[in-house]
PDBQT receptor file of N, H, CA, C and O in Angstrom, charges set to zero:
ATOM      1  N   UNK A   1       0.845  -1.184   0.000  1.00  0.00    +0.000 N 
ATOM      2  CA  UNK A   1       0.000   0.000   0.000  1.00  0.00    +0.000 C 
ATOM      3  C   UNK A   1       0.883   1.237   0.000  1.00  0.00    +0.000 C 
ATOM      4  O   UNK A   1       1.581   1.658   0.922  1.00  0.00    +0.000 OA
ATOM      5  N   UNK A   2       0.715   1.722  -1.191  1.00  0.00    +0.000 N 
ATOM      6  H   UNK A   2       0.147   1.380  -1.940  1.00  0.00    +0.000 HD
ATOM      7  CA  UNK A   2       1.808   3.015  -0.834  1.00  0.00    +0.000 C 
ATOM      8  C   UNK A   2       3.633   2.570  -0.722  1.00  0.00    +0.000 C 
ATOM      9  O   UNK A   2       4.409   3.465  -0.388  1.00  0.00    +0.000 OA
ATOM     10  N   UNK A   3       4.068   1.436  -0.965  1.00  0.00    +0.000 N 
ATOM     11  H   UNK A   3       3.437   0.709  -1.236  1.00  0.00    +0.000 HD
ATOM     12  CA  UNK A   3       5.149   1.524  -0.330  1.00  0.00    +0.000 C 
ATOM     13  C   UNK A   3       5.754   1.852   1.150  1.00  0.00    +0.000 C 
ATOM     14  O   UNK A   3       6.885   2.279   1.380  1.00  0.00    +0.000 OA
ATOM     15  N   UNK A   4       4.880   1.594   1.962  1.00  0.00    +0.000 N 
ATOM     16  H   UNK A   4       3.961   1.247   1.775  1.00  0.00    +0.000 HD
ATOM     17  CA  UNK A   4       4.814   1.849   2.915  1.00  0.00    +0.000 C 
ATOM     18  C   UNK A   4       4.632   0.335   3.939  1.00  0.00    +0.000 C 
ATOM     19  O   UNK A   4       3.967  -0.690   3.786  1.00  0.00    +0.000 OA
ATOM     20  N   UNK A   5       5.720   0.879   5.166  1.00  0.00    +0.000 N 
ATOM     21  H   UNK A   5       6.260   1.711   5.290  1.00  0.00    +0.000 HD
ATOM     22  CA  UNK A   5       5.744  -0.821   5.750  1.00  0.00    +0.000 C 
ATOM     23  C   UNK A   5       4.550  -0.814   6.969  1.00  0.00    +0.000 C 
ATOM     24  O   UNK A   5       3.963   0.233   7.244  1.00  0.00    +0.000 OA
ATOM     25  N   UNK A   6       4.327  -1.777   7.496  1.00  0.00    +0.000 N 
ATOM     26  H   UNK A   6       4.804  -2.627   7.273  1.00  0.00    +0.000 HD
ATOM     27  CA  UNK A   6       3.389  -1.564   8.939  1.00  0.00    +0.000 C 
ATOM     28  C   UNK A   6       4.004  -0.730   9.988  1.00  0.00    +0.000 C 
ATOM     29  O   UNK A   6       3.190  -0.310  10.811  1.00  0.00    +0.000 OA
ATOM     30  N   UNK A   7       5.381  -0.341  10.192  1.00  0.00    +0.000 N 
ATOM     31  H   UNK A   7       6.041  -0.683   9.524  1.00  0.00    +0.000 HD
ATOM     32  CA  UNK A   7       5.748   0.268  11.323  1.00  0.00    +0.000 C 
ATOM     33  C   UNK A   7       5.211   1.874  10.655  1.00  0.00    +0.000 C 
ATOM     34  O   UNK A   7       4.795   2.786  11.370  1.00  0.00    +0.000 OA
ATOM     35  N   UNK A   8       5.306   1.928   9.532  1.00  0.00    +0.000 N 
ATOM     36  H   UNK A   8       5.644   1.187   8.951  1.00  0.00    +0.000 HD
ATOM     37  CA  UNK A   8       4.991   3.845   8.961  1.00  0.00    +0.000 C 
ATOM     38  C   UNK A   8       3.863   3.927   9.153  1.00  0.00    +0.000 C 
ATOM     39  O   UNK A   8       3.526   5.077   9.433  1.00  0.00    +0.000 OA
ATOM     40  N   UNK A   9       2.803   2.970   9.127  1.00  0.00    +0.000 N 
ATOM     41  H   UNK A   9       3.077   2.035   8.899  1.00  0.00    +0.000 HD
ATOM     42  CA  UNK A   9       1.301   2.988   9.088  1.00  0.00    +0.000 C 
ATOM     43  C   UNK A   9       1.021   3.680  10.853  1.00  0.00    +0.000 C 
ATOM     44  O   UNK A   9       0.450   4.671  11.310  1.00  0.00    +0.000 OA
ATOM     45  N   UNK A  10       1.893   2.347  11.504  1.00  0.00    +0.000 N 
ATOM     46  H   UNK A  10       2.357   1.542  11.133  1.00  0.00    +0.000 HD
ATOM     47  CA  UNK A  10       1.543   2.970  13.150  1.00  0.00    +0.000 C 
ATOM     48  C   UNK A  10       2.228   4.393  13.281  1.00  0.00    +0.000 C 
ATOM     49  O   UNK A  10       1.617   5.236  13.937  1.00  0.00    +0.000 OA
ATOM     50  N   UNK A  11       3.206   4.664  12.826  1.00  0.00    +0.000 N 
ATOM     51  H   UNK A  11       3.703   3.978  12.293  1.00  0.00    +0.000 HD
ATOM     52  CA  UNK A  11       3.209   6.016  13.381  1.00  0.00    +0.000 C 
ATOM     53  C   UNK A  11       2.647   6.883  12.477  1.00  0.00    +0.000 C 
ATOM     54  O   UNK A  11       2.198   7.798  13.168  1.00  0.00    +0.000 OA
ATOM     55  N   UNK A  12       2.392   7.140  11.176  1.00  0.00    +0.000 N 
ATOM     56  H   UNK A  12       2.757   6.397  10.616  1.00  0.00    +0.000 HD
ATOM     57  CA  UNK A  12       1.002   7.621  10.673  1.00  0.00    +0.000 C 
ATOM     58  C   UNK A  12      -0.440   7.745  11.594  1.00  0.00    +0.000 C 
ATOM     59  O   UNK A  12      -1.300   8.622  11.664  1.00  0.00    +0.000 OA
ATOM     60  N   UNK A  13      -0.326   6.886  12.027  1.00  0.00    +0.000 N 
ATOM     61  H   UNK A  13       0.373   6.173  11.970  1.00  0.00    +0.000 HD
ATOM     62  CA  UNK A  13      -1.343   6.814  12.643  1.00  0.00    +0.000 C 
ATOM     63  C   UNK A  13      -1.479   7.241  14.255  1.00  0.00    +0.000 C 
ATOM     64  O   UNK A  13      -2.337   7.939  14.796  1.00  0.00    +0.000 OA
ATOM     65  N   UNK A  14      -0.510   6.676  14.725  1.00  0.00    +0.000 N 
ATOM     66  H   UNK A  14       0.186   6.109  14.285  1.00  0.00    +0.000 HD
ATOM     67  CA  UNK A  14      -0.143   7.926  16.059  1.00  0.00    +0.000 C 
ATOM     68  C   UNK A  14      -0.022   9.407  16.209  1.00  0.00    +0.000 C 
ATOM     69  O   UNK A  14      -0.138  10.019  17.270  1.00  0.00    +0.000 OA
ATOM     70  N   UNK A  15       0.261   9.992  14.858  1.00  0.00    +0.000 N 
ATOM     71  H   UNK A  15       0.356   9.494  13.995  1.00  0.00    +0.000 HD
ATOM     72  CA  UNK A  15       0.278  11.265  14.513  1.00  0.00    +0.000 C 
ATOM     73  C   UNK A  15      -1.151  12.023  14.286  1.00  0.00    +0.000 C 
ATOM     74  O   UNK A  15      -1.423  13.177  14.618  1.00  0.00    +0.000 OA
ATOM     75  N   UNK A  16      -2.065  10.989  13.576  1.00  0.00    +0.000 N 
ATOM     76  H   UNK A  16      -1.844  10.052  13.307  1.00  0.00    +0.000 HD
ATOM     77  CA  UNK A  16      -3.099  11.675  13.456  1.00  0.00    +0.000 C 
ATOM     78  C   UNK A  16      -3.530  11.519  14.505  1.00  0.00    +0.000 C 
ATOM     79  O   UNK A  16      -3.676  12.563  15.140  1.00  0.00    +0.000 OA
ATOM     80  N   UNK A  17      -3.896  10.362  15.130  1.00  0.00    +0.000 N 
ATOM     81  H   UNK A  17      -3.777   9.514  14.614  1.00  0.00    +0.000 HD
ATOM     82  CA  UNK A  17      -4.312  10.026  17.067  1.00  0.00    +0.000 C 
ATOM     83  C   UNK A  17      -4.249  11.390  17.440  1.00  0.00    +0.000 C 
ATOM     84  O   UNK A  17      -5.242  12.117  17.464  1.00  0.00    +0.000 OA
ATOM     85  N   UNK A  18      -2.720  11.874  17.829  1.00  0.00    +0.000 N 
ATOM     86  H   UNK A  18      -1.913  11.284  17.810  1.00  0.00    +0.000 HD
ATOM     87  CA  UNK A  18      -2.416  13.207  18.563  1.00  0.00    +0.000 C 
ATOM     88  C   UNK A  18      -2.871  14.143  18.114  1.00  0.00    +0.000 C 
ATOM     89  O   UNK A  18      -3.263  14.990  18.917  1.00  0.00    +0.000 OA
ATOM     90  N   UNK A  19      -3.029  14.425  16.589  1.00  0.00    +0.000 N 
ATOM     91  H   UNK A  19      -2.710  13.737  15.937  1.00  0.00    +0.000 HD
ATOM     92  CA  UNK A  19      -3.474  15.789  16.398  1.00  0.00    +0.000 C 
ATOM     93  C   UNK A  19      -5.450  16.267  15.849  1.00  0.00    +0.000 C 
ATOM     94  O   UNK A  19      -6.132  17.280  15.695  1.00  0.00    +0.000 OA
ATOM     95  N   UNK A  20      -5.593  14.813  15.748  1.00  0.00    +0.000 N 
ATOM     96  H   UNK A  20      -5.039  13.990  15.873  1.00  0.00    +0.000 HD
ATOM     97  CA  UNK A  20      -7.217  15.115  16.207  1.00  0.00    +0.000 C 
ATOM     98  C   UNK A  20      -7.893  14.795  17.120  1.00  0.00    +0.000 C 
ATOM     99  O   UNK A  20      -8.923  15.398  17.421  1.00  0.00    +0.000 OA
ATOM    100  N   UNK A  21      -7.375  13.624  17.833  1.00  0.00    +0.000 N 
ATOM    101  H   UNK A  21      -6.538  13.134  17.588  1.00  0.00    +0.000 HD
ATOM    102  CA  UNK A  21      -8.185  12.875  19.290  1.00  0.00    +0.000 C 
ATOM    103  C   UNK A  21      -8.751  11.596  18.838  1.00  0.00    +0.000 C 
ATOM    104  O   UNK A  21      -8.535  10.883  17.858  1.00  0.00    +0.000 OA
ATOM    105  N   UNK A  22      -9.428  11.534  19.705  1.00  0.00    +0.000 N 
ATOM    106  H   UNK A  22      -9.604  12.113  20.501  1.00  0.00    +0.000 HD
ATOM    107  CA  UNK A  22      -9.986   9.986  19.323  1.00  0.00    +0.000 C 
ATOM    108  C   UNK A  22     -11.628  10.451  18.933  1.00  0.00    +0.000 C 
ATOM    109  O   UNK A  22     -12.307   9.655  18.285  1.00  0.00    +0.000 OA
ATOM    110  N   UNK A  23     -12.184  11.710  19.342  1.00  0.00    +0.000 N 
ATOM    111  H   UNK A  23     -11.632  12.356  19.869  1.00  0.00    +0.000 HD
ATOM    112  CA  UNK A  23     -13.570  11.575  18.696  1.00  0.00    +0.000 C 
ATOM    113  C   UNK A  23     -13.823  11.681  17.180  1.00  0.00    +0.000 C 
ATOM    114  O   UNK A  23     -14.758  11.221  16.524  1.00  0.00    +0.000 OA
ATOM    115  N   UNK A  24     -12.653  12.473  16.749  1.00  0.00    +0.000 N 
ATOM    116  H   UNK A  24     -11.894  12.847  17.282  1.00  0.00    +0.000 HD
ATOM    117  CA  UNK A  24     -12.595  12.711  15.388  1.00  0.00    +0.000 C 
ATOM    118  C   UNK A  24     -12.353  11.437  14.292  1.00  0.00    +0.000 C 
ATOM    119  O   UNK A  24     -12.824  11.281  13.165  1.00  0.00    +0.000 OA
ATOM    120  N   UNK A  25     -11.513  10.671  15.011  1.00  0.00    +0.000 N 
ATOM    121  H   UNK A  25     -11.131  10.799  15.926  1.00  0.00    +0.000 HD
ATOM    122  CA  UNK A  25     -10.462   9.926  14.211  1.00  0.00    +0.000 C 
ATOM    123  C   UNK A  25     -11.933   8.642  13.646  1.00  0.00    +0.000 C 
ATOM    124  O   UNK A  25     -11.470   7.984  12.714  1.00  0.00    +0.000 OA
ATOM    125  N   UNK A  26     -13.174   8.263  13.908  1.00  0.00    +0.000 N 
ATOM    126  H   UNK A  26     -13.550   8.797  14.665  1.00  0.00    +0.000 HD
ATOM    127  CA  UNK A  26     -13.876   7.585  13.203  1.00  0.00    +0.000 C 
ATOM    128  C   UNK A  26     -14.773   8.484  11.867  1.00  0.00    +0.000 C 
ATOM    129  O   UNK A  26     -15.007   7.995  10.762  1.00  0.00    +0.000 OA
ATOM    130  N   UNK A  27     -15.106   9.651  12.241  1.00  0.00    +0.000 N 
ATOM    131  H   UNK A  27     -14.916  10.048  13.139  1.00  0.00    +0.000 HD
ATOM    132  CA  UNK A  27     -15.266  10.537  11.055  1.00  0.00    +0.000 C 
ATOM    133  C   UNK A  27     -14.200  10.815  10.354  1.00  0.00    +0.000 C 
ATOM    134  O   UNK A  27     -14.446  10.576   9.171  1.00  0.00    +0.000 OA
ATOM    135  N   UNK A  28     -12.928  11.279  10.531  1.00  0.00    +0.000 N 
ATOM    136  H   UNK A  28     -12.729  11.474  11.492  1.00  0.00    +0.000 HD
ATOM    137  CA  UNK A  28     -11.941  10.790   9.462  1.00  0.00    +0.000 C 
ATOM    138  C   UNK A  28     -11.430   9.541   8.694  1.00  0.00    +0.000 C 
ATOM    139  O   UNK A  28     -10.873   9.440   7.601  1.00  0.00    +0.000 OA
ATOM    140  N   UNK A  29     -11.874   8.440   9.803  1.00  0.00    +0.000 N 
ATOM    141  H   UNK A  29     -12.327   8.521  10.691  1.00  0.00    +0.000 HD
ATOM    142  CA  UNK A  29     -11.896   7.044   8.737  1.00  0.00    +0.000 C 
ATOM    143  C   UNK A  29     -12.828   6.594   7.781  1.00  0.00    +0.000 C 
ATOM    144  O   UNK A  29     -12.607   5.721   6.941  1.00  0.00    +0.000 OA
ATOM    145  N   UNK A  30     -14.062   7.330   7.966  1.00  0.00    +0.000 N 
ATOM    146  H   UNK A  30     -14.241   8.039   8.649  1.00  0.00    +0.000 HD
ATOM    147  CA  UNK A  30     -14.865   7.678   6.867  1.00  0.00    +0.000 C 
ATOM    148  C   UNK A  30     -15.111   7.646   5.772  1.00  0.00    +0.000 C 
ATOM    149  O   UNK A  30     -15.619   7.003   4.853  1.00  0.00    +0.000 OA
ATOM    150  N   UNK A  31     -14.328   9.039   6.245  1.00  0.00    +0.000 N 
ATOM    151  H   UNK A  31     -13.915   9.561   6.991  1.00  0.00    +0.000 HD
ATOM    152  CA  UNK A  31     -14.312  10.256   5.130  1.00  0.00    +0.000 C 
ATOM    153  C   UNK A  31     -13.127   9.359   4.013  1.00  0.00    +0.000 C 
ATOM    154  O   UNK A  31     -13.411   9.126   2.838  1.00  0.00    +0.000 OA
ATOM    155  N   UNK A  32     -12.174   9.062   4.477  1.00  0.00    +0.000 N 
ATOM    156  H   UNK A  32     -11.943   9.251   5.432  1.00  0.00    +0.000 HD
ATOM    157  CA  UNK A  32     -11.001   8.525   3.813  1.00  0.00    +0.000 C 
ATOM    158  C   UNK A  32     -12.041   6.821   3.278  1.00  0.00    +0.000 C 
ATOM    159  O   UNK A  32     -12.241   6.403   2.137  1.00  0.00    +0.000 OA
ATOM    160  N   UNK A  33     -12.185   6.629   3.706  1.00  0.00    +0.000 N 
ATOM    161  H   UNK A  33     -12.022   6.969   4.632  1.00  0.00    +0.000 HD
ATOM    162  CA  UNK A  33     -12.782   5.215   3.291  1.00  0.00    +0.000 C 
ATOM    163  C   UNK A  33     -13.712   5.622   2.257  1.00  0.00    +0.000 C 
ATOM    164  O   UNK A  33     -13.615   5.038   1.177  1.00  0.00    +0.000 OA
ATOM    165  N   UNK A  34     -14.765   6.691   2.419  1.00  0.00    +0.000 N 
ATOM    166  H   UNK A  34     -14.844   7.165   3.296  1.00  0.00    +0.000 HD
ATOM    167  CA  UNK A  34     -16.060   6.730   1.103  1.00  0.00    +0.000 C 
ATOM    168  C   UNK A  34     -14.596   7.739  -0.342  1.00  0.00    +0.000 C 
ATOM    169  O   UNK A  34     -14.795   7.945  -1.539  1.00  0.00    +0.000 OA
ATOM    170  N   UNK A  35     -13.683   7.997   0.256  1.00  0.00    +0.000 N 
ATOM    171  H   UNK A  35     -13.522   7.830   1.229  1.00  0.00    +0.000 HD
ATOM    172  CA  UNK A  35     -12.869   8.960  -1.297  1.00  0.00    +0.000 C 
ATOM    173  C   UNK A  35     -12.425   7.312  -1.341  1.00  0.00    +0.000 C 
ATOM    174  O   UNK A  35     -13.160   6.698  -2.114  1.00  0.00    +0.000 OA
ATOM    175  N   UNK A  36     -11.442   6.495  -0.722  1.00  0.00    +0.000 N 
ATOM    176  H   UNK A  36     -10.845   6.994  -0.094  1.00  0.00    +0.000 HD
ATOM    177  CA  UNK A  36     -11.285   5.418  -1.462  1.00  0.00    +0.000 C 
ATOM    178  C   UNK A  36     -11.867   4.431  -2.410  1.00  0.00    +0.000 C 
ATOM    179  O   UNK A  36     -11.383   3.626  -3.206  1.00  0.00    +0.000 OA
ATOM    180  N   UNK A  37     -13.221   4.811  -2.009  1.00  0.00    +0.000 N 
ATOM    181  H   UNK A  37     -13.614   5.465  -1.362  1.00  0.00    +0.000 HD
ATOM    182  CA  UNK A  37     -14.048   3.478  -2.940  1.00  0.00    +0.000 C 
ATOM    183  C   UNK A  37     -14.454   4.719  -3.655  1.00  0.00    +0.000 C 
ATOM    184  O   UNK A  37     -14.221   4.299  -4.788  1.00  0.00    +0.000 OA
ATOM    185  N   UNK A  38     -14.873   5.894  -3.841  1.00  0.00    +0.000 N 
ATOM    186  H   UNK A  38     -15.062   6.235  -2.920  1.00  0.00    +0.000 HD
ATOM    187  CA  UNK A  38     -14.812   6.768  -4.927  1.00  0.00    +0.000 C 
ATOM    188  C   UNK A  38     -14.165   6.408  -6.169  1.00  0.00    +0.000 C 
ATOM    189  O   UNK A  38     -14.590   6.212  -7.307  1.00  0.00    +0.000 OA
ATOM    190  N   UNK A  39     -12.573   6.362  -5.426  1.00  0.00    +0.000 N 
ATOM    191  H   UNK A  39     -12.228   6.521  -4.501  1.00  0.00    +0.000 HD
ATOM    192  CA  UNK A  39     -11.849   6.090  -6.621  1.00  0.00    +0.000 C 
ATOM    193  C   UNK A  39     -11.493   5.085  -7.277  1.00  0.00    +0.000 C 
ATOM    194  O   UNK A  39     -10.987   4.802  -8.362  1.00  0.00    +0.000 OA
ATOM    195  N   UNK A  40     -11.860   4.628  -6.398  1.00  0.00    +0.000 N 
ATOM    196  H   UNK A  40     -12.271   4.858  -5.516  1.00  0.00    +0.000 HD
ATOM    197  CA  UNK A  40     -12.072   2.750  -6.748  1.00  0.00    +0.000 C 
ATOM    198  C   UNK A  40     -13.132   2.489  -8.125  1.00  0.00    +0.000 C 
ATOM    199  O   UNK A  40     -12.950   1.783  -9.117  1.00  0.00    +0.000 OA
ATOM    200  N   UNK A  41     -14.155   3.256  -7.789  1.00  0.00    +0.000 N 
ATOM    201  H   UNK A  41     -14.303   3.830  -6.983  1.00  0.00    +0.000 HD
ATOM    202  CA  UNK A  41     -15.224   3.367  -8.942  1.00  0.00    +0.000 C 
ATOM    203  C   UNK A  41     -15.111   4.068  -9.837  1.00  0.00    +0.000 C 
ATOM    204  O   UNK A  41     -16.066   4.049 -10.612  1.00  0.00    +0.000 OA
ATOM    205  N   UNK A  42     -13.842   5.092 -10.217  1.00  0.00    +0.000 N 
ATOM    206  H   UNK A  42     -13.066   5.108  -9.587  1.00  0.00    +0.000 HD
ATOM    207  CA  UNK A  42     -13.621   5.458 -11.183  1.00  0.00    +0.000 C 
ATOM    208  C   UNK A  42     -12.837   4.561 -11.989  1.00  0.00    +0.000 C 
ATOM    209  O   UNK A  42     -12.785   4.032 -13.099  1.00  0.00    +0.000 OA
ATOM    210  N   UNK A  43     -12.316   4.645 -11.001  1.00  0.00    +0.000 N 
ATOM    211  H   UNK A  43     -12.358   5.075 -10.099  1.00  0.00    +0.000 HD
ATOM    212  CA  UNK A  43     -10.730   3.654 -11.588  1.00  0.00    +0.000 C 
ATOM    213  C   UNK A  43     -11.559   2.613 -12.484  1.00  0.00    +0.000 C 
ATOM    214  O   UNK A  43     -11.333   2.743 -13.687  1.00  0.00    +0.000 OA
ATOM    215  N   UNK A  44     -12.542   1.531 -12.118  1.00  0.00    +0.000 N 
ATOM    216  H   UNK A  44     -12.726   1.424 -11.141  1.00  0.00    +0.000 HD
ATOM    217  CA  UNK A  44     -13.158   0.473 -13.095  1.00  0.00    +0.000 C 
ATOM    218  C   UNK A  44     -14.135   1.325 -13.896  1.00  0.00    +0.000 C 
ATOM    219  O   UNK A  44     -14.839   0.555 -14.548  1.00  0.00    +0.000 OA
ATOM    220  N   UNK A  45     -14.486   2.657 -14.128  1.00  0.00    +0.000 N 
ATOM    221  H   UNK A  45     -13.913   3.283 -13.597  1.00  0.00    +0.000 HD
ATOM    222  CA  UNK A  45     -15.163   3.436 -15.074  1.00  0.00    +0.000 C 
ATOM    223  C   UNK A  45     -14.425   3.316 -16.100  1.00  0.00    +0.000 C 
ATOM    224  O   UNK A  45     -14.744   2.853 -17.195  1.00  0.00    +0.000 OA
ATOM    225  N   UNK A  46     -13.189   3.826 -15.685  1.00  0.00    +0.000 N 
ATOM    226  H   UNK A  46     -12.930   4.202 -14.795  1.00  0.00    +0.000 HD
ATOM    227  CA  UNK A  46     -12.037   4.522 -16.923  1.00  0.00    +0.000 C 
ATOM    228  C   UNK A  46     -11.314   3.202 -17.745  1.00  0.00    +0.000 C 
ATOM    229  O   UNK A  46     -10.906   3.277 -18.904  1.00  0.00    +0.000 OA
ATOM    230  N   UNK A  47     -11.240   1.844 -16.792  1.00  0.00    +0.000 N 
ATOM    231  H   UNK A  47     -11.571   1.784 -15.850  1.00  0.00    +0.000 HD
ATOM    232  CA  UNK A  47     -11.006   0.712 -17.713  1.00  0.00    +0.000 C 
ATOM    233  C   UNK A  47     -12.064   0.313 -18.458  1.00  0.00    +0.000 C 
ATOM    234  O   UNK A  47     -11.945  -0.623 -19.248  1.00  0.00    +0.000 OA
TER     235      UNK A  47
């Protein structure tokens, strides 16, 4: 994913932890989850 290993993911993710909290951080997984399958559905449009 990204080139990216599991230790970058956890501290990715510890970073956002700290700088929004924990009430935020399920409306930001969301939000990031409905643009992923967004593009997911383009992506098999455009093939």
């Amino acid at each position: 994913m990204f080139g990216l290993g599991p230790s970058e993911l956890v501290v990715i993710f510890v970073i956002v932890f700290l700088i929004f909290g924990p009430k935020k951080l399920p409306q930001i997984a969301r939000t990031i989850g409905k643009g992923i399958r967004e593009f997911k559905k383009l992506m098999r449009e455009f093939e």
